[in-house]
C-alpha positions as CSV (number, residue, x, y, z in Angstrom):
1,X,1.3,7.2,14.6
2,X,-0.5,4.0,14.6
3,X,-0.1,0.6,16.0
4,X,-2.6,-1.0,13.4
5,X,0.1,-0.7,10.3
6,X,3.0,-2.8,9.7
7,X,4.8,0.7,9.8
8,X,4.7,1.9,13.5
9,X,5.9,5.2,12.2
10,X,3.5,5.8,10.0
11,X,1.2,8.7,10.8
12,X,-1.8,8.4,9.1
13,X,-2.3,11.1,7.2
14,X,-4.8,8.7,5.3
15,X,-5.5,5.3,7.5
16,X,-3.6,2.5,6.4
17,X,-7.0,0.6,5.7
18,X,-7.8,3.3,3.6
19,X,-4.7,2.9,2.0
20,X,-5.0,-0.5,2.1
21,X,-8.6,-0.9,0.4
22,X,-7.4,2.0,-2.2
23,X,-4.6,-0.3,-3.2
24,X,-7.0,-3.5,-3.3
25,X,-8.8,-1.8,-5.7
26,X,-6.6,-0.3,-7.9
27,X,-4.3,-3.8,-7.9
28,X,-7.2,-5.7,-8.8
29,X,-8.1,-3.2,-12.0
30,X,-4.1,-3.5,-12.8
31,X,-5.1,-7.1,-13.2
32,X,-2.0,-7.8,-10.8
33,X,-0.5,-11.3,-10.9
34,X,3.4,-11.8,-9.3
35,X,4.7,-10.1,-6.5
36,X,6.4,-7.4,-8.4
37,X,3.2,-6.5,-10.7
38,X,1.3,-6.1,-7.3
39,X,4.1,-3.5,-5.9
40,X,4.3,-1.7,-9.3
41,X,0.4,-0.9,-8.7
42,X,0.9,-0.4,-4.9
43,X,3.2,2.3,-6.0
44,X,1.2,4.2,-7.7
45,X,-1.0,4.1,-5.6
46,X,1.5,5.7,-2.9
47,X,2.9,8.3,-5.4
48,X,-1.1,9.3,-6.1
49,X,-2.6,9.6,-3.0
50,X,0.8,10.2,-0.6
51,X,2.4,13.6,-0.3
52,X,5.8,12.9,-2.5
53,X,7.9,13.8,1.1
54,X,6.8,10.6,2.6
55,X,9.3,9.4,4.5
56,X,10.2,5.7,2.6
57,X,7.8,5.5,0.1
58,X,9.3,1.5,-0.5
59,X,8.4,0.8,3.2
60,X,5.1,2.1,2.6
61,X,4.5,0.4,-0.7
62,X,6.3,-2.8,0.8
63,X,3.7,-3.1,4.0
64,X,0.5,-2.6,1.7
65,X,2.0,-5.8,-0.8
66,X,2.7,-7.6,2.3
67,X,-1.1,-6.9,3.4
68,X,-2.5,-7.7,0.0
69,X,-0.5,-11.2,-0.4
70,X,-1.3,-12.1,3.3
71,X,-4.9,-11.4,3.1
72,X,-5.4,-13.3,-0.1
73,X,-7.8,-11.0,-1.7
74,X,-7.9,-10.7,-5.5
């Protein structure tokens, strides 16, 4: 578990700032504009790279939109 995610539960089978910059990237090539476009890529990016038994794969996907929309990177 990690205290560095907006998911305390989350064990990190791959770091959430790997996560994290693996999302950045792919949102940015998705060309991602509106809240929902940027969780539609975030998902994938979830369903690719996440075992499919993650626990709440909407938590997951909602933390890393959070994290991109905070940080303001495009």
């Amino acid at each position: 578990m990690t205290k560095t995610t907006p998911l305390d539960w989350y064990a990190e089978a791959i770091p959430f700032d790997e996560l994290l910059q693996i999302a950045r990237s792919h949102i940015d090539q998705c060309n991602a504009r509106s809240r929902p476009e940027v969780y539609q890529c975030a998902l994938q990016v979830v369903r690719q790279k996440l075992c499919p038994c993650a626990a709440s794969e909407a938590q997951l996907v909602n933390a890393l939109v959070d994290e991109f929309l905070r940080t303001g990177q495009r």
